[in-house]
py3Dmol code that shows the C-alpha trace and the ligand (Angstrom):
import py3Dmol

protein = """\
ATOM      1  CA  UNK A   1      -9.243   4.755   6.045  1.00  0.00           C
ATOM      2  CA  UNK A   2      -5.587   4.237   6.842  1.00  0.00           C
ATOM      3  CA  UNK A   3      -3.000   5.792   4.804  1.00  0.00           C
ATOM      4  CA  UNK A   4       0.231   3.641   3.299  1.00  0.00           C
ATOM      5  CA  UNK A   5       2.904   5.327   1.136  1.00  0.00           C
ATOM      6  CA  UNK A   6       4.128   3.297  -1.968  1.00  0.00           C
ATOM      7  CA  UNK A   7       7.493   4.019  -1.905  1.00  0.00           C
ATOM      8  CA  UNK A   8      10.900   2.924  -1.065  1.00  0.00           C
ATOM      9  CA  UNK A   9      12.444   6.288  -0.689  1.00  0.00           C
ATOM     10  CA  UNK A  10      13.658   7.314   2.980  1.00  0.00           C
ATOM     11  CA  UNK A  11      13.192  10.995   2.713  1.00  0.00           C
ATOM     12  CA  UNK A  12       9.544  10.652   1.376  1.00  0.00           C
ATOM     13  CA  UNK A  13       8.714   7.985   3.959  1.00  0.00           C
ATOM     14  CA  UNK A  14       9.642  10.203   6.572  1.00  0.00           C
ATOM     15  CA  UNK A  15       8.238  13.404   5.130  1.00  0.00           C
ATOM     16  CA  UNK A  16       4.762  11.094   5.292  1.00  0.00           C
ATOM     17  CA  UNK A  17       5.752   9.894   9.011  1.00  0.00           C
ATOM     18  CA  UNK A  18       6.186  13.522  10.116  1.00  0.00           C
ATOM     19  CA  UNK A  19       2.681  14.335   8.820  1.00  0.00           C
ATOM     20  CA  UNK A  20       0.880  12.331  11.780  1.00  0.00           C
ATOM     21  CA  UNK A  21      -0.799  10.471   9.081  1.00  0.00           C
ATOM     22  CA  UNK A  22       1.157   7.411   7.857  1.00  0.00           C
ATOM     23  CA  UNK A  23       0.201   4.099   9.182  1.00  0.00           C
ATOM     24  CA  UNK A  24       2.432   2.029   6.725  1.00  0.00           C
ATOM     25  CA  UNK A  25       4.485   1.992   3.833  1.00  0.00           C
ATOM     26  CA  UNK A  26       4.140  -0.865   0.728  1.00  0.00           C
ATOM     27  CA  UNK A  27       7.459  -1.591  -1.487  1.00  0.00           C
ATOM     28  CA  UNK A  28       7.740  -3.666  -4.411  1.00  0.00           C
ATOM     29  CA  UNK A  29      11.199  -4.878  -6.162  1.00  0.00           C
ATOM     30  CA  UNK A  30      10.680  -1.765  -8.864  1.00  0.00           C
ATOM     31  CA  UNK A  31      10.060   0.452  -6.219  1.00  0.00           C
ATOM     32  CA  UNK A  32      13.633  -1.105  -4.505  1.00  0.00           C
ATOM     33  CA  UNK A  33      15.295  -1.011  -7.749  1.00  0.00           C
ATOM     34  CA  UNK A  34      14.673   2.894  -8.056  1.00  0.00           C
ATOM     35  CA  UNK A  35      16.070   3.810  -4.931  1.00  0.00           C
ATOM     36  CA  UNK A  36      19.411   1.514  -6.039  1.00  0.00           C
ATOM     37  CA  UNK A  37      19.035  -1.133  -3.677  1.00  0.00           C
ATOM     38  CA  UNK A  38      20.381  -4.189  -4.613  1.00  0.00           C
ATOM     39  CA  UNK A  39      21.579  -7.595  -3.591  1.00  0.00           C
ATOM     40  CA  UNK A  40      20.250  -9.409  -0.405  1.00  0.00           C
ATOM     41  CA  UNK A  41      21.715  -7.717   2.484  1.00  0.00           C
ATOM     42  CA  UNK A  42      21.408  -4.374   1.275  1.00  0.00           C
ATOM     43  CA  UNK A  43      17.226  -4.924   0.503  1.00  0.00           C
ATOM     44  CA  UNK A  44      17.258  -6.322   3.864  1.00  0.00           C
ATOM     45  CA  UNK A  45      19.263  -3.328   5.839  1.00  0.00           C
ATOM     46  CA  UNK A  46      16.919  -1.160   3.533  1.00  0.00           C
ATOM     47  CA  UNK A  47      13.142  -2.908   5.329  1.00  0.00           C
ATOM     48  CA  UNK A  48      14.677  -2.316   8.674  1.00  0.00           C
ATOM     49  CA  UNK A  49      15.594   1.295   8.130  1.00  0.00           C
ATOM     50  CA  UNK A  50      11.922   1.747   7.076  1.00  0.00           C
ATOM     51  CA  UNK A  51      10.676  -0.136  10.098  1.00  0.00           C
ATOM     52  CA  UNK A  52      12.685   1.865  11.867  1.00  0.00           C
ATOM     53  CA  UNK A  53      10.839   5.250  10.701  1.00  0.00           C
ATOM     54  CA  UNK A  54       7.302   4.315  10.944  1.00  0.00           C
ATOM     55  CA  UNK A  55       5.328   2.347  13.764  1.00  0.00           C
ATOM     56  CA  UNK A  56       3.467   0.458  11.157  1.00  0.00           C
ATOM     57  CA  UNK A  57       2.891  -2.339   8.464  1.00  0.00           C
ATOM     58  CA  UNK A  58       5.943  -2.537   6.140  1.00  0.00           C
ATOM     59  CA  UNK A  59       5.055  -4.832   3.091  1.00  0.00           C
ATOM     60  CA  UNK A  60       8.013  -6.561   1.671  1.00  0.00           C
ATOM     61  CA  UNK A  61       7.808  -8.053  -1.550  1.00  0.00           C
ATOM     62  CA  UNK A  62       9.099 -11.939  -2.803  1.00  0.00           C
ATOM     63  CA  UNK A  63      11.401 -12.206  -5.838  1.00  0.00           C
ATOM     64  CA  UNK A  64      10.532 -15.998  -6.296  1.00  0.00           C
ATOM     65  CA  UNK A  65       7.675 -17.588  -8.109  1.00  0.00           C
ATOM     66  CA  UNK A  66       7.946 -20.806  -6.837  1.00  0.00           C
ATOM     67  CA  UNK A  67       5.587 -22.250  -3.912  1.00  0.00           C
ATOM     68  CA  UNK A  68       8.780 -23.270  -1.946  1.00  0.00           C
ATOM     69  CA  UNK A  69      10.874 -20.187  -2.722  1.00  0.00           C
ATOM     70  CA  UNK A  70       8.292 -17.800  -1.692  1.00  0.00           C
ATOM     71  CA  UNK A  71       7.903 -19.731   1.605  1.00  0.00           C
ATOM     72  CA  UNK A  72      11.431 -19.400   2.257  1.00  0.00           C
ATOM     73  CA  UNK A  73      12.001 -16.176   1.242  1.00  0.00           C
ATOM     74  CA  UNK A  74       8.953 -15.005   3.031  1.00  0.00           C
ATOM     75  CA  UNK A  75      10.366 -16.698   6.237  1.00  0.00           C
ATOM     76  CA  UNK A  76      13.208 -14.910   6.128  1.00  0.00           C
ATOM     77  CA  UNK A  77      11.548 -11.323   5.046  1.00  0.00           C
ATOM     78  CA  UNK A  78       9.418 -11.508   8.368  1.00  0.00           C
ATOM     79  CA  UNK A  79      12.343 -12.790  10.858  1.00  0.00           C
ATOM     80  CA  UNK A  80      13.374  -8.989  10.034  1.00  0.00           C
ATOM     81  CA  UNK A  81      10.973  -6.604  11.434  1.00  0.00           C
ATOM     82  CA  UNK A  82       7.522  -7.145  13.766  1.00  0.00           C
ATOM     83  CA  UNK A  83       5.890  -5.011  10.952  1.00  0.00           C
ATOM     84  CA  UNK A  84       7.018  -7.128   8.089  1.00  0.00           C
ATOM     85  CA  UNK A  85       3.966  -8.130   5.922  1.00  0.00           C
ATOM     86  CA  UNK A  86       5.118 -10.623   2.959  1.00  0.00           C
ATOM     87  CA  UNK A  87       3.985  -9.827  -0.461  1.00  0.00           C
ATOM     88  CA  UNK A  88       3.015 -12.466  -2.565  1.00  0.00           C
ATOM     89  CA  UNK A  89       2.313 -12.357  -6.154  1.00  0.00           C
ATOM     90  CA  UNK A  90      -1.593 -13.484  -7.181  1.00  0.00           C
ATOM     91  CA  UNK A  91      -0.569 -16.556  -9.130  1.00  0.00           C
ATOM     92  CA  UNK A  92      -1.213 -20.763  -8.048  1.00  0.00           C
ATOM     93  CA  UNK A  93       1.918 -20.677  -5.743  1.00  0.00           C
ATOM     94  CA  UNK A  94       1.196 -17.826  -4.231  1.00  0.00           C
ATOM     95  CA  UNK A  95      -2.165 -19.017  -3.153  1.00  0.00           C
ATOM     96  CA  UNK A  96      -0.879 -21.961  -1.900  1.00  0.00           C
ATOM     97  CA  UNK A  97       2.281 -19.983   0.006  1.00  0.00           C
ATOM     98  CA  UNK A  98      -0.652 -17.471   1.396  1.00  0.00           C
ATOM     99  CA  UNK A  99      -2.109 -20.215   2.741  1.00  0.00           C
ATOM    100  CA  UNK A 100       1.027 -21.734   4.352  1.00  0.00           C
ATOM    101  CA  UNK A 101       2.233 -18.291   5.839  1.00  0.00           C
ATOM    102  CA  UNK A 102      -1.322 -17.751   7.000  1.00  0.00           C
ATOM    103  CA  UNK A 103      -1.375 -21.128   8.963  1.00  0.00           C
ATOM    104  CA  UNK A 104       2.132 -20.498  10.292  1.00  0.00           C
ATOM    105  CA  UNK A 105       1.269 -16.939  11.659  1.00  0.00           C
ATOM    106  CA  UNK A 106       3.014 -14.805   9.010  1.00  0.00           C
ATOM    107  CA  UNK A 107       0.777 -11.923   7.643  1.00  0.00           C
ATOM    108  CA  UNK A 108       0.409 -11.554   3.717  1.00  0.00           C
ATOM    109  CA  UNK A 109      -0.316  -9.040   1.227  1.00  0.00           C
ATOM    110  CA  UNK A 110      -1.579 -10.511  -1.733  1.00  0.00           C
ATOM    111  CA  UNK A 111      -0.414  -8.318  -4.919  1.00  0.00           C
ATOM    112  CA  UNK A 112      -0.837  -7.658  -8.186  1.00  0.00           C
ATOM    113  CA  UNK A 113      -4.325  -8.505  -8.005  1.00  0.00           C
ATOM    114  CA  UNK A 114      -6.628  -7.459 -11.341  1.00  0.00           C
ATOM    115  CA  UNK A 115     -10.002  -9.451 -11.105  1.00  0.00           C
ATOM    116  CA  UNK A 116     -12.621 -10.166  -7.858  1.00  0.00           C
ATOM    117  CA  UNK A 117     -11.433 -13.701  -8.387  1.00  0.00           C
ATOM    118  CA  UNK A 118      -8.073 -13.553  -7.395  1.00  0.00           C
ATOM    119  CA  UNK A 119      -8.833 -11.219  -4.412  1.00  0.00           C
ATOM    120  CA  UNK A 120     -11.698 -13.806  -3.215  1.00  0.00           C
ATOM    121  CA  UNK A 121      -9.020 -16.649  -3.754  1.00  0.00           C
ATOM    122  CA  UNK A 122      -6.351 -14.927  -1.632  1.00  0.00           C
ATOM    123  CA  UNK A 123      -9.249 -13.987   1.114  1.00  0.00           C
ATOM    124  CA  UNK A 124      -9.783 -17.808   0.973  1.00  0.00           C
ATOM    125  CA  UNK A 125      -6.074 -18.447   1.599  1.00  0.00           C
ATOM    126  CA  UNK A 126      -5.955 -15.935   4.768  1.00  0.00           C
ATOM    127  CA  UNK A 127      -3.988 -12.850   3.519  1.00  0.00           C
ATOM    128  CA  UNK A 128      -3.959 -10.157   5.872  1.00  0.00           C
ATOM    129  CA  UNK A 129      -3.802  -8.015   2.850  1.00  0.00           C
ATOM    130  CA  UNK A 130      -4.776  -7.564  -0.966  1.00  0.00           C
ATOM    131  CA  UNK A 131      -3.648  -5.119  -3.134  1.00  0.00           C
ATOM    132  CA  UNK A 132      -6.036  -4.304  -6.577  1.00  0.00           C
ATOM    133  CA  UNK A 133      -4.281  -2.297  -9.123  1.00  0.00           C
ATOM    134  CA  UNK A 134      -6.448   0.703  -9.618  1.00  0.00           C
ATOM    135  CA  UNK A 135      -4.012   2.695 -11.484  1.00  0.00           C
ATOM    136  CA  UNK A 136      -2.768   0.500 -13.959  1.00  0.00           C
ATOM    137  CA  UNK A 137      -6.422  -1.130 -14.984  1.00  0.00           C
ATOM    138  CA  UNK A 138      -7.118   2.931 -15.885  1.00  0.00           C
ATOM    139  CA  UNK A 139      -4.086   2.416 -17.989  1.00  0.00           C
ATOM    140  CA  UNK A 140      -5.262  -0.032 -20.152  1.00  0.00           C
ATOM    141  CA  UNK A 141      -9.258   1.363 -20.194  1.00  0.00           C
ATOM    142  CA  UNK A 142     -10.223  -0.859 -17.941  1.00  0.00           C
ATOM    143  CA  UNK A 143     -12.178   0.314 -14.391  1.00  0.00           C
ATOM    144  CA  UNK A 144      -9.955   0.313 -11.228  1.00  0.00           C
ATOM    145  CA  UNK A 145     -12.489   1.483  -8.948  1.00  0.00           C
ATOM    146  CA  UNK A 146     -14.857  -1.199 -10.136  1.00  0.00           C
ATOM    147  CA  UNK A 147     -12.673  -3.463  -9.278  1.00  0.00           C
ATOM    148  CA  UNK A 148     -12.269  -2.035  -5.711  1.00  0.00           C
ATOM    149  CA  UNK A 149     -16.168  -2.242  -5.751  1.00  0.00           C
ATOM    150  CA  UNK A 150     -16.471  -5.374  -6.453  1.00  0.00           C
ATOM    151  CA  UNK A 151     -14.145  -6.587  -4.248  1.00  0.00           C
ATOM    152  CA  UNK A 152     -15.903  -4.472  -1.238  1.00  0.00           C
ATOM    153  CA  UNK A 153     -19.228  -6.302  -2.157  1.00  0.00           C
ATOM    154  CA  UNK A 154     -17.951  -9.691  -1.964  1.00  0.00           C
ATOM    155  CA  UNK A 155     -15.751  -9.470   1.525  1.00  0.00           C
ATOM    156  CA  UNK A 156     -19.197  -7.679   2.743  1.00  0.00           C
ATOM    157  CA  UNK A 157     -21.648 -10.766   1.935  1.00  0.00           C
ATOM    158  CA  UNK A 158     -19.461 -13.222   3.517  1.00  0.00           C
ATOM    159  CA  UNK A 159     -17.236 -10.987   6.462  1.00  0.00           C
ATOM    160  CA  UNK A 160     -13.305 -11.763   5.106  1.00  0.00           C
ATOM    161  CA  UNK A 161     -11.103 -10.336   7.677  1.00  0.00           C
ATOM    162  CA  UNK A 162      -9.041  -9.494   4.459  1.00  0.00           C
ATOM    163  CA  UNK A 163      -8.312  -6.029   4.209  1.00  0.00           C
ATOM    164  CA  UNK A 164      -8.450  -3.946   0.497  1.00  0.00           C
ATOM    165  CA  UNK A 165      -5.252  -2.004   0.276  1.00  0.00           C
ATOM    166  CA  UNK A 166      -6.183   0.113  -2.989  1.00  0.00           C
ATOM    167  CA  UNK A 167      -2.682   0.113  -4.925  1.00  0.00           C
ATOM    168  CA  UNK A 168      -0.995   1.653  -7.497  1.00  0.00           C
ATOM    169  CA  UNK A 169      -3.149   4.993  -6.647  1.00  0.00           C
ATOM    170  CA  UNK A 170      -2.011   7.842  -8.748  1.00  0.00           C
ATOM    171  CA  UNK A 171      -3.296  11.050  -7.799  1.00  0.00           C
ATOM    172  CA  UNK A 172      -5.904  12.637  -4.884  1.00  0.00           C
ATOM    173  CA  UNK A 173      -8.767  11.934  -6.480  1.00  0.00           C
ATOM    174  CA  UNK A 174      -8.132   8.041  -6.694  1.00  0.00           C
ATOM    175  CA  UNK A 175      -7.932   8.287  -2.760  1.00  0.00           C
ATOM    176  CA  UNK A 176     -11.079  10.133  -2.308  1.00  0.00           C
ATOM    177  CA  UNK A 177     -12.628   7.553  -4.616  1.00  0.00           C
ATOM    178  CA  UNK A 178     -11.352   4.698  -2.772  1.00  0.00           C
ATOM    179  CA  UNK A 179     -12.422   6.170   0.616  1.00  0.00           C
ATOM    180  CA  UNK A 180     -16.005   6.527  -0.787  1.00  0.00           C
ATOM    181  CA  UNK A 181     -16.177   2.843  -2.418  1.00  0.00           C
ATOM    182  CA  UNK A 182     -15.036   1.676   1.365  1.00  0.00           C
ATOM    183  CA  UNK A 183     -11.790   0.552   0.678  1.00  0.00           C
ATOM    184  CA  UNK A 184     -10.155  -0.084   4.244  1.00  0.00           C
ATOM    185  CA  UNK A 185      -6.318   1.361   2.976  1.00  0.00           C
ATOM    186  CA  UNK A 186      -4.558   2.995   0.227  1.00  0.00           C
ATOM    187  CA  UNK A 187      -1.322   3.122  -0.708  1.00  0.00           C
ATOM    188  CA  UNK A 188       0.175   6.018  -3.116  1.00  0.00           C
ATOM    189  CA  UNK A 189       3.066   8.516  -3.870  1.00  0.00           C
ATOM    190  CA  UNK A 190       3.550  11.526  -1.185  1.00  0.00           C
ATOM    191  CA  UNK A 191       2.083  13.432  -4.346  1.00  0.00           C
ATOM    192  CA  UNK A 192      -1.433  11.851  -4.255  1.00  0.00           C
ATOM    193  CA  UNK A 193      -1.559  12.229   0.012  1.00  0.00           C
ATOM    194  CA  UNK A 194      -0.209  16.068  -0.268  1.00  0.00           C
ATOM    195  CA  UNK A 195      -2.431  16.894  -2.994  1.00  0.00           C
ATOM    196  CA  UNK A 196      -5.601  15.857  -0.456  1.00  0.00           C
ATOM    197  CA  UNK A 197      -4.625  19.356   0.908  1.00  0.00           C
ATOM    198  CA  UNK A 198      -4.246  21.324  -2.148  1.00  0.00           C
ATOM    199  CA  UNK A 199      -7.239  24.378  -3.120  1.00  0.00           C
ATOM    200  CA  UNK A 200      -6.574  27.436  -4.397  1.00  0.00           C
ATOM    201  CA  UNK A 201      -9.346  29.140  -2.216  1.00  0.00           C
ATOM    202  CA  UNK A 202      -7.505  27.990   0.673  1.00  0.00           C
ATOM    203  CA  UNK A 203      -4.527  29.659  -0.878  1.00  0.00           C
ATOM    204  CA  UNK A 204      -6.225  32.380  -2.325  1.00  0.00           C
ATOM    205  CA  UNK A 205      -8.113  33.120   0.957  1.00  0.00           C
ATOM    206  CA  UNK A 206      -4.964  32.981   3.302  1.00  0.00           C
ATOM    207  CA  UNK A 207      -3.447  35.359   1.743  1.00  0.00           C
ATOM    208  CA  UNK A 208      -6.474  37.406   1.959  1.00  0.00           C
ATOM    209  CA  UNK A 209      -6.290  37.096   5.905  1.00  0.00           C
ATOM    210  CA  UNK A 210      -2.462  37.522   5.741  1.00  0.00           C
ATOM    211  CA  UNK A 211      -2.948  40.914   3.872  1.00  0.00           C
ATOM    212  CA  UNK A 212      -5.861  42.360   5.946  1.00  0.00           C
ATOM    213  CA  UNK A 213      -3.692  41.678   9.366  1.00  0.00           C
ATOM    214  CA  UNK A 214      -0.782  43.452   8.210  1.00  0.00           C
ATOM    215  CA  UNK A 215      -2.443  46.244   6.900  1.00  0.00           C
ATOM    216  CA  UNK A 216      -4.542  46.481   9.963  1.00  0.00           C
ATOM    217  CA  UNK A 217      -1.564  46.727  12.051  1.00  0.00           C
ATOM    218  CA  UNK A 218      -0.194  49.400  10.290  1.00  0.00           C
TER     219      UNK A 218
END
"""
ligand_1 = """\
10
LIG
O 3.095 -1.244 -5.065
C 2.212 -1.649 -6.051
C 1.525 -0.553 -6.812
O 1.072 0.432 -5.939
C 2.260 -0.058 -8.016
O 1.773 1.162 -8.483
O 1.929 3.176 -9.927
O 3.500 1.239 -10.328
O 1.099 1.049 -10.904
P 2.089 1.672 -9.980
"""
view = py3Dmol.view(width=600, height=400)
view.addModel(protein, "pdb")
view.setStyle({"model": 0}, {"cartoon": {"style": "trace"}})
view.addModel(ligand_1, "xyz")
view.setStyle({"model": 1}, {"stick": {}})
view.zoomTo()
view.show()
C-alpha cells in the first residue's frame, strides 16, 4: 500500500518525507486555501516547493468546471513538476478532460468520487488515479469502505490500470481498513499515518525496559 499525505502544509509534508514512508502528497483548493495560498503564481511556487520535498506523485487540483478550462489549466499544472498529477473533478467535463489528458500523456486523479459509477467512468476515461471519499460518506451515514469495496471488485473483474487512492481518510483505523479491502493508496492527515504507531503497551512496556536497565546498572 503506498502512503500519500493530504495536505498542503510544508512542515507536515516534510515531517511525513523524513519518516521513509511518504510516496506522495494529494492537495485540493481547501487544502491550498488553509495554508493562505492564493492567486496563480503563488499556488504554482507552492506545487514546486512540494515537488521539491518528496520524490513522488504530487496531485494538483483544477479550479475550472469547464471541459476546455480544465484542459488548459491542467496543461499548465503539469508543465510544472515531473510529479504533477492533475485532479479533475467527477462530473461530464471532467470525464471528457480525463480522457483528453489521458490521450495526450498527462496523468489524472479523478476526485470527489462517491458512487462505483463514477470511479468505473473515470477508469474508462484513463485516470491514473481515483480518489473515493471514505470520510465524508461516514459523515452523512453512508459506507465509505463499501464504496472502496466495490470499487476493488469492479477494477478486479476487468484489470483497470486505475489505481484507488482512498481519500478523505480520517484516522488509523480508516487506513488499516483500506489496506485490508485492497485499496492500492491512501491519502490522510500526518495524524491518521502517526497514529499507525500509537499502543500504550508499546509505551507502557518501554518504559518497563527503560526502568529495569537503569536500575540494573546501579
Ligand atoms: O483531498 C481530498 C480528501 O482527502 C478530503 O478529505 O477530510 O476534507 O473529507 P476531507
Amino acid at each position: 500500500m503506498k502512503f500519500f499525505i493530504d495536505t498542503a502544509n510544508l512542515d507536515q509534508i516534510r515531517q511525513a518525507q523524513e519518516l521513509g514512508i511518504l510516496d506522495g502528497v494529494t492537495t485540493n483548493p481547501s487544502l491550498m486555501a488553509k495554508e493562505g495560498i492564493t492567486g496563480d503564481d503563488a499556488v504554482q511556487a507552492h506545487y514546486i516547493a512540494i515537488c521539491e520535498i518528496v520524490d513522488g506523485d504530487v496531485s494538483a487540483e483544477v479550479i475550472s468546471t469547464d471541459y476546455e478550462g480544465m484542459i488548459k489549466e491542467g496543461e499548465a499544472l503539469a508543465a510544472l513538476h515531473a510529479n504533477i498529477v492533475v485532479k479533475v473533478p467527477a462530473i461530464v467535463d471532467g470525464i471528457r478532460a480525463i480522457r483528453w489528458f489521458t490521450d495526450n500523456g498527462i496523468r489524472t486523479n479523478c476526485t470527489l468520487i462517491f458512487s462505483p459509477g463514477q470511479a468505473l467512468l473515470a477508469a474508462k476515461a484513463g485516470a491514473s488515479y481515483v480518489s473515493p471519499f471514505v470520510g465524508r460518506l461516514d459523515d452523512i451515514s453512508s459506507d465509505g469502505l463499501q464504496l472502496i469495496e466495490k470499487i476493488r471488485a469492479i477494477y478486479d473483474n476487468y484489470d483497470f490500470g486505475t489505481e484507488i487512492l482512498a481519500a478523505s481518510v480520517r484516522h488509523s483505523m480508516h487506513v488499516i481498513e483500506c489496506a485490508e479491502i485492497g485499496a492500492d493508496i491512501m491519502t490522510g492527515p500526518l495524524s491518521a499515518i502517526l497514529g499507525l504507531m500509537k499502543h500504550p503497551l508499546t509505551d507502557s512496556g518501554l518504559q518497563q525496559f527503560l526502568a529495569d536497565h537503569a536500575k540494573a546498572k546501579g
